[in-house]
N, C-alpha and C positions, 0 to 999 in steps of 0.2 A: 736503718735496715728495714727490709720490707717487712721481717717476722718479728721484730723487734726485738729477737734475740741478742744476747752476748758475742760480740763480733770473737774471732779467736787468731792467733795470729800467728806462724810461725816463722824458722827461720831456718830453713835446707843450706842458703845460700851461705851462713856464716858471715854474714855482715857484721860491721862492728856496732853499729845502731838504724833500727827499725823506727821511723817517725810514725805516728800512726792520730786518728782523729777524736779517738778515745779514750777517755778518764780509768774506766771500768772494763774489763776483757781478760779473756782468757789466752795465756798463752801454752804451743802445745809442742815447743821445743823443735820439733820437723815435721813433716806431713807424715802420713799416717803410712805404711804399717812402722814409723820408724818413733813414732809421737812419743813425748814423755807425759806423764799424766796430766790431765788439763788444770793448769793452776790459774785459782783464779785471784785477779791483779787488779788495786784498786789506786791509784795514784791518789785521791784527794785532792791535797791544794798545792801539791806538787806538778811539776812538770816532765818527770821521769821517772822511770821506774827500772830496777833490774830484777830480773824472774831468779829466785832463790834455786830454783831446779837447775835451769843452763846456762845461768849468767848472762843473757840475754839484755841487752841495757834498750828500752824506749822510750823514744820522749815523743811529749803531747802536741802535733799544732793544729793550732786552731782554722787551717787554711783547709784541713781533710776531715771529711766528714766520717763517723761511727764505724764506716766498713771499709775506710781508705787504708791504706799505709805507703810508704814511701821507702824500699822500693814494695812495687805495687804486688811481685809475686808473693809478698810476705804475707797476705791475706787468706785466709783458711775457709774455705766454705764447706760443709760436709755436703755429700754427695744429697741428692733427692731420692726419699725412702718410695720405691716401686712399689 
């Protein structure tokens, strides 16, 4: 990512799993005003992980980069502070 921030990811759509390109991220359960607190997720030398808050299950590939996920709208970016 361009800021090198914690990418965040969530999941409006209810999918059953969100692929994403990140070890490390924050997930925020649905886009915002509906968010659940941002929890942050660290898979290790795992390949999955499920979010303790919404049960949300992701796994890591290695084909997408830090700010990707699959499907693609599951990527959270916060707005740009004016």
């Amino acid at each position: 990512m361009a800021d090198h921030g914690t990418p965040h990811f969530a999941n409006d759509a209810g999918v059953s799993v969100i692929h994403i390109g990140a070890k490390e991220f924050q997930c925020i359960g649905a886009k915002p005003p509906f968010d659940h607190p941002h929890i942050f997720l660290d898979m290790g030398s795992d390949d999955e992980i499920i979010c303790p808050y919404c049960s949300t299950l992701y796994k890591f590939r290695a084909d997408l980069h830090a700010d990707q996920s699959d499907p693609a709208a599951c990527l959270w970016k916060a707005p740009a502070a004016a």
